[in-house]
C-alpha positions in Angstrom: 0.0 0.0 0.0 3.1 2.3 0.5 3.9 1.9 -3.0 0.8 2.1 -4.2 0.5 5.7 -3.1 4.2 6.6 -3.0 4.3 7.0 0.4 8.3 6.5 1.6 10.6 7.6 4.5 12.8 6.2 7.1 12.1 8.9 9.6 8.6 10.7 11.2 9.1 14.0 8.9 10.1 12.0 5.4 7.0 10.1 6.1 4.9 13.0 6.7 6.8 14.8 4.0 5.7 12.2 1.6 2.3 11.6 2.6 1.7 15.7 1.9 3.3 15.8 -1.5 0.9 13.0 -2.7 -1.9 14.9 -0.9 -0.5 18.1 -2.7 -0.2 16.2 -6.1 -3.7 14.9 -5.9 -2.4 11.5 -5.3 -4.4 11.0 -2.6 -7.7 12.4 -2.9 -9.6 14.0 0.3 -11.4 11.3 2.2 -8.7 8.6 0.6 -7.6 6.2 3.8 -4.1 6.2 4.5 -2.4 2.7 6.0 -2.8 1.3 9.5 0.5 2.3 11.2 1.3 -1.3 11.5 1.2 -1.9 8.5 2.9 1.1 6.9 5.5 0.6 9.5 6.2 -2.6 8.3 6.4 -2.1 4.7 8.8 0.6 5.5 10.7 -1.3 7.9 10.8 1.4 11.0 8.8 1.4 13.8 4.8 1.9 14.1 5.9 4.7 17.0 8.2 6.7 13.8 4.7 6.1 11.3 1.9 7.5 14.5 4.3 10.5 15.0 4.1 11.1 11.2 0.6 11.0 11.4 0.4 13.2 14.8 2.2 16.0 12.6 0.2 15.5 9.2 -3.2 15.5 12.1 -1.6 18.7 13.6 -1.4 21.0 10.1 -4.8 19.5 9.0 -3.9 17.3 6.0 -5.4 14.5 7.8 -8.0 13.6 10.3 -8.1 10.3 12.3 -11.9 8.8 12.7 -11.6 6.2 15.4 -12.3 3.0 13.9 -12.5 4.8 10.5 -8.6 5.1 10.4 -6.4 7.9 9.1 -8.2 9.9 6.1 -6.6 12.6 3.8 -9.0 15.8 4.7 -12.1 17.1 3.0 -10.7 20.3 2.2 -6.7 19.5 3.3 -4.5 22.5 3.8 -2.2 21.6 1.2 -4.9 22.3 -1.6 -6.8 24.5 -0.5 -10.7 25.3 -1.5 -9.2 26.8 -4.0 -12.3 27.3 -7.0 -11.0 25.7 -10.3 -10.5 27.8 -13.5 -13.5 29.6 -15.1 -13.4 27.7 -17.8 -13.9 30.2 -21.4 -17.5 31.3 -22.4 -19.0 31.1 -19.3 -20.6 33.5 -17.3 -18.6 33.8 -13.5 -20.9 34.2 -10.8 -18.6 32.5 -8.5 -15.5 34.8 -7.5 -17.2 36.6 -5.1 -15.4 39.7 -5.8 -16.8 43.0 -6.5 -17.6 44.7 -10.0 -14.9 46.6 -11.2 -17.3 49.8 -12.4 -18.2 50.0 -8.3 -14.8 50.8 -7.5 -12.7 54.1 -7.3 -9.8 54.6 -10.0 -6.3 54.2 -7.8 -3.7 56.6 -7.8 -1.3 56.2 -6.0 0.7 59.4 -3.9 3.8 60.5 -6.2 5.0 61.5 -2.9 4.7 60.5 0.5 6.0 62.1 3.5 8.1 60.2 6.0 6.9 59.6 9.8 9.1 61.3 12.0 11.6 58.3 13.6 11.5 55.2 12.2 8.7 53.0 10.9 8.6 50.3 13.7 8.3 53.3 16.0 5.7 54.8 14.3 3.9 52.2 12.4 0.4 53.9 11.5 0.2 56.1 9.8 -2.0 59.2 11.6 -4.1 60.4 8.9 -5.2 57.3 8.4 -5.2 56.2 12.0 -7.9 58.9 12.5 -10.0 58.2 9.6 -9.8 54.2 10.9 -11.1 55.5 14.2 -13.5 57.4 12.5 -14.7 54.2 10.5 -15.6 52.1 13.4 -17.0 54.8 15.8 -19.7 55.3 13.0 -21.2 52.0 14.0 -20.5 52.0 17.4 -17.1 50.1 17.5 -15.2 51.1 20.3 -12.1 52.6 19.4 -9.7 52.9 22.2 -7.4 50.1 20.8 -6.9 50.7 16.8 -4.1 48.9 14.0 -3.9 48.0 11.0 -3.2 44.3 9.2 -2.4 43.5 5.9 -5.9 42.4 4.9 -8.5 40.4 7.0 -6.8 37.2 6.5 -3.8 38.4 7.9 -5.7 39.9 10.5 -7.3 36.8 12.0 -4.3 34.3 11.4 -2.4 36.6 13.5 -5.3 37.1 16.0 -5.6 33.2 16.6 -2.3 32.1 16.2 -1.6 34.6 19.2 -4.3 33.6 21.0 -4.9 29.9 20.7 -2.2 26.4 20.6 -2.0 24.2 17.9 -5.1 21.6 18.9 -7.0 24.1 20.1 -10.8 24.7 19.0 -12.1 27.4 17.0 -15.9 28.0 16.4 -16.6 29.2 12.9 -19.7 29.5 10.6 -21.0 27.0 8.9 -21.9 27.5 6.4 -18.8 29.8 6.2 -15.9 31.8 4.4 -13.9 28.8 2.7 -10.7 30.8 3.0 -10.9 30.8 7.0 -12.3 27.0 6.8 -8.4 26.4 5.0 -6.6 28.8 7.1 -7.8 27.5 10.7 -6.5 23.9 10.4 -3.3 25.2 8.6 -2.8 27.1 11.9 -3.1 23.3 13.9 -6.5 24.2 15.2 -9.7 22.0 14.9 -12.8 23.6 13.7 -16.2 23.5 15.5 -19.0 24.4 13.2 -21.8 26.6 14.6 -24.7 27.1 12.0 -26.2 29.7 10.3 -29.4 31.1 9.6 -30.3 35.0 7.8 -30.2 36.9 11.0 -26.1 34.8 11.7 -24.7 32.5 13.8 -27.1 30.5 15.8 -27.4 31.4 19.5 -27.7 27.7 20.9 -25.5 26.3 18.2 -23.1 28.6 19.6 -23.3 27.6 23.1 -22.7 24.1 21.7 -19.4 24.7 20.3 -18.2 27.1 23.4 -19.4 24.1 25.1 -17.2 21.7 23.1 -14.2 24.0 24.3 -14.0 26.2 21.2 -11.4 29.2 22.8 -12.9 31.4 19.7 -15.2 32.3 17.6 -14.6 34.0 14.4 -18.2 35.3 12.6 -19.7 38.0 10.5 -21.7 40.5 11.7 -23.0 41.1 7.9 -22.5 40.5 4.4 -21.4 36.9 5.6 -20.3 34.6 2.7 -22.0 32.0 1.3 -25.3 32.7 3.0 -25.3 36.6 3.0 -26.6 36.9 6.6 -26.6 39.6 8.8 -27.0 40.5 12.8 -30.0 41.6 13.9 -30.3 43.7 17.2 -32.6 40.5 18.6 -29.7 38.2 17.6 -26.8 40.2 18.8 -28.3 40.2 22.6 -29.0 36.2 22.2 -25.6 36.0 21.3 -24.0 38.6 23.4 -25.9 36.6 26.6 -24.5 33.1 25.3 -20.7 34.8 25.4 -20.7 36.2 28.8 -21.2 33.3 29.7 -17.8 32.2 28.1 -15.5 35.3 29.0 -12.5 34.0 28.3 -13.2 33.2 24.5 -11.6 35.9 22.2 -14.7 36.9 19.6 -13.3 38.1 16.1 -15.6 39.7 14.1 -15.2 39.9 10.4 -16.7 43.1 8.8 -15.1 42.6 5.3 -18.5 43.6 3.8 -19.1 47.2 6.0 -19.9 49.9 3.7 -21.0 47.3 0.9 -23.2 45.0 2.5 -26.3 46.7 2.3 -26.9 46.1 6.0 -26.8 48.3 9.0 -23.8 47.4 11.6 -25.0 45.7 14.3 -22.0 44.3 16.3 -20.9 42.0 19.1 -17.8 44.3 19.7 -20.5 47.5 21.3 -21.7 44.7 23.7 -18.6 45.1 26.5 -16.8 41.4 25.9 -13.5 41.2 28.2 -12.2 39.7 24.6 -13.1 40.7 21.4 -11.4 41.9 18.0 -13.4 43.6 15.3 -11.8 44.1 11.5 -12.5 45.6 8.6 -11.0 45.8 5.2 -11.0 48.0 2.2 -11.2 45.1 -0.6 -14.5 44.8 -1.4 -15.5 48.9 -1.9 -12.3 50.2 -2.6 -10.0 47.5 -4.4 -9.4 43.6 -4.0 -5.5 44.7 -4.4 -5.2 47.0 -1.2 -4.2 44.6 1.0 -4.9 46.9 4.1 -7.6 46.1 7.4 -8.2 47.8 10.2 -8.6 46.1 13.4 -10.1 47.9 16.8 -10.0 45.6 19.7 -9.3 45.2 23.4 -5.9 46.3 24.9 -4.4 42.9 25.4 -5.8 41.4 22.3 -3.9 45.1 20.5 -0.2 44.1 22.5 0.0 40.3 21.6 -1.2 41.5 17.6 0.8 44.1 17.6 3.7 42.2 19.2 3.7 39.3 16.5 3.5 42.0 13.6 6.4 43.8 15.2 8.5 40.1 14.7 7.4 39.6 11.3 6.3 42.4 8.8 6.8 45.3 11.2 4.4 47.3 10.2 2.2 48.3 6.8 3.5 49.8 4.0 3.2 53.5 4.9 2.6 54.3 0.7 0.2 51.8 0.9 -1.9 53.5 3.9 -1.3 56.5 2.3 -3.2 55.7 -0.8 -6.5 54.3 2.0 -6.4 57.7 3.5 -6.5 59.6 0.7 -9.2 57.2 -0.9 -11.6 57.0 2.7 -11.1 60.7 2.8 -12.1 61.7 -0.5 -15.8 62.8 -0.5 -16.1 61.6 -4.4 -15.2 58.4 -3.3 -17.5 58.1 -0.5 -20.1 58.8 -2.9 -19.0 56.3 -5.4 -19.3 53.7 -2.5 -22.8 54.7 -1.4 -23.9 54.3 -5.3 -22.1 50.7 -5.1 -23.8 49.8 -1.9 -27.0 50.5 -3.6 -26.5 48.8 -6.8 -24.9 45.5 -5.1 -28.6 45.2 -3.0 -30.6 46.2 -5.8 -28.8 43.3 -7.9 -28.8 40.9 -5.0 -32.7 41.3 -4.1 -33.4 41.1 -8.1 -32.0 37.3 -8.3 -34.0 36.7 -4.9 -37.2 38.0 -6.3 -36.6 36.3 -9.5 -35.7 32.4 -7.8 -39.1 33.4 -5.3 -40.9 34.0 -8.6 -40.3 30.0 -9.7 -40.8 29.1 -5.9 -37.0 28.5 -5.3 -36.1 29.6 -1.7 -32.3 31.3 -1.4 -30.5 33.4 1.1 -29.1 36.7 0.9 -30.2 39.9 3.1 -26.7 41.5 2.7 -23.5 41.3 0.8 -22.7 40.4 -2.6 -23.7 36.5 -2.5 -26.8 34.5 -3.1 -27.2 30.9 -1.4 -29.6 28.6 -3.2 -30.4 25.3 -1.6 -30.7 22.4 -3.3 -30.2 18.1 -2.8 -27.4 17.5 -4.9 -24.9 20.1 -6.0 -22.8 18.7 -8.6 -25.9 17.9 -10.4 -27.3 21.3 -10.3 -23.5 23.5 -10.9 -23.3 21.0 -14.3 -26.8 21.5 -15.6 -26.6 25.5 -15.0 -22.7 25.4 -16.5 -24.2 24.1 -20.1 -26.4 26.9 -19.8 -23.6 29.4 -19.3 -23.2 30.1 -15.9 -20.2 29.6 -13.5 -21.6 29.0 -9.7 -19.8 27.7 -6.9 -20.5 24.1 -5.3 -21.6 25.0 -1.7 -19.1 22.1 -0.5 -16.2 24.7 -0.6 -18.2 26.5 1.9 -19.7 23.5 4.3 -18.6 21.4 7.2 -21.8 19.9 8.5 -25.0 22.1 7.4 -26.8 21.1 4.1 -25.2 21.1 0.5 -25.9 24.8 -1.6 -24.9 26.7 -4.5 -23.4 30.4 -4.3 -24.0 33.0 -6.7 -22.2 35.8 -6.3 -24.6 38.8 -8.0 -21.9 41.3 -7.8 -22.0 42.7 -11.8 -25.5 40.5 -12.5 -27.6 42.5 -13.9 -31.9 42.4 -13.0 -31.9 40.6 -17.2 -29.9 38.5 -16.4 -31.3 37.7 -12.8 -34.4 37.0 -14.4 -32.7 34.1 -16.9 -30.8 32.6 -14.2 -33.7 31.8 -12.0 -35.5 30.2 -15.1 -32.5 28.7 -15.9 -32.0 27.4 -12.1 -35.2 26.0 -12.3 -34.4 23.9 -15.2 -31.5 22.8 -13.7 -33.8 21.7 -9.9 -36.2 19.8 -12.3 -33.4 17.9 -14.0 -31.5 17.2 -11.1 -34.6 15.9 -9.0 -34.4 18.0 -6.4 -37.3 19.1 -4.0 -36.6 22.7 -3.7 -38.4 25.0 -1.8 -36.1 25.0 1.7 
């Protein structure tokens, strides 16, 4: 069986190395059953306590999870692939990037010139202008704003948050279903996942409690514009879920408000409701530009030193020409307007693809954001019969751990025409598929 897969090494880390470059190479497929360490350890002639340690480490970076009596199984969604969404393949219509349409978005121009910050950079990381308008951001919507920084982008934000906070092993409650880029980056951090569902008003109070339960150390959620299933918090749901975390004070709550002046939602967040431990970010790539990898994060003081301090050992600080190009774009008064026109035109297209599925008694999802969630039985079935219709949607297994299979669309640049020839076509693709739709 070794050979069969081209698994080889005489030592715990050439084993694991092994295993994860036929994992990386497709190889082995997730879900594909690895060897009993007996037996691998005798068809490599070393010992079955050199083969469990390999497995211990593939286990701990998430390229494998061990099921009791089901054995050792490559991952669903294993960290050395990724969820990454295959190629749009030519012709077809891509509803499934999730990004934003480039006609929303401002024109970048760089500063020719940007003045230096007195001292050095790691003294002076932030730059001030845009440390104020940061501060200005988040008290808007309530977000405290005693403890403000910056990240390079969300992602960056959160890895840094949890890999801070939290041990390899460690539980982490996310969404589910939830952002497949978080569902890759928390077991390539070592930690297990615990999903907590999801319904149009968020995360689910008692599934919640569940996972905190569980010993989940944090939670990482939306507040809005959450991806696949475009939820958002309602005031009744905040103070449900606020009541479920004081009971848990010593879980850090990161709140992800990618989608903030976009989502066609109003901000109703966790971080207003006086947690011990709580981290609230917010980036610029959705209404400004997918290539200004810049977030803001405002948070409490201890959660602000160890973030700060990891940054400080790494990257130092963000590019200062870089935050000088967000200030001058969150301060520009023709750009704000640009972004209010986009916030309109995103929920205007979003609602029109609702109305339209309602109209052929399809149920779907989406109350904010730039993403529609379409339930159905069997996804493959239904992504291939809307592809040879033209259309590009993403298979809602990128996006799941548990909760039921879906289709995303993202309705970003769909226009209300084409809304209207989706939904007939999705129909066409329910009835051929054989799926009861309807919930």
């Amino acid at each position: 069986m070794a050979e069969q897969y081209g698994i080889a090494g005489g030592t715990a880390r050439e084993i694991s190395a092994s295993v994860e470059s036929r994992v990386s190479d497709g190889t082995l497929r997730p879900g594909a059953s690895l060897p009993p360490v007996r037996r691998l350890a005798e068809e490599l002639g070393v010992s079955a306590g050199t083969v469990a340690a390999a497995y211990k480490e593939l286990r701990g970076r998430g390229v494998v999870v061990t099921l009791g009596r089901g054995g050792t199984v490559v991952a669903s969604a294993p960290v050395v692939t990724s969820r990454r969404p295959p190629k749009v393949p030519a012709g077809l219509r891509d509803l499934a990037g999730g990004h934003p349409d480039p006609a929303c978005l401002p024109v970048l121009s760089p500063p020719a010139r940007v003045k230096p910050v007195p001292g050095s950079h790691r003294a002076s990381p932030r730059f001030s202008v845009l440390e104020d308008a940061a501060r200005a951001w988040f008290a808007r919507d309530d977000v405290p704003t005693g403890s403000v920084t910056f990240a390079h982008g969300a992602l960056d934000c959160v890895a840094r948050l949890l890999s801070t906070e939290l041990r390899p092993g460690d539980a982490v409650a996310v969404e589910d279903p939830g952002f497949h880029h978080l569902l890759d980056l928390v077991p390539a951090l070592g930690l297990r996942m615990l999903p907590v569902a999801v319904d149009d008003e968020g995360i689910r109070p008692e599934a919640l409690r569940t996972a905190l339960r569980a010993g989940a150390r944090a939670l990482v959620c939306s507040p809005r514009g959450q991806s696949p299933l475009g939820a958002r918090f309602t005031p009744g749901r905040r103070d449900a879920l606020l009541a479920v975390l004081r009971d848990f004070p010593d879980v850090l709550v990161v709140e992800d408000d990618h989608n903030a002046d976009i989502a066609g939602a109003d901000a109703v967040t966790l971080a207003a409701g006086g947690l011990p431990r709580w981290a609230h970010v917010r980036t610029v790539s959705k209404h400004l530009g997918i290539d200004l990898r810049w977030a803001a994060l405002a948070c409490d003081p201890a959660t602000l030193a160890r973030h700060d301090g990891r940054m400080l050992l790494t990257s130092g600080w963000v590019s200062h020409i870089l935050q000088a190009t967000v200030a001058g774009l969150l301060t520009d008064p023709a750009v704000t307007r640009l972004v209010a026109v986009a916030a309109r035109t995103y929920t205007t297209r979003r609602d029109a693809l609702g109305a339209a599925l309602a109209e052929h008694g399809i149920a779907s999802h989406g109350v904010s954001g730039l993403n529609v969630w379409v339930p159905v039985r069997d996804e493959s079935a239904v992504v291939n019969a809307l592809r040879t219709r033209g259309w590009w949607t993403a298979a809602g297994t990128r996006f799941r751990i548990a909760s039921p299979p879906g289709v995303r669309v993202t309705t970003a640049t769909l226009t209300p025409a084409e809304a209207a020839r989706l939904a007939g076509d999705f129909a066409d693709a329910l009835g051929e598929s054989q799926v009861v739709y309807g919930g």
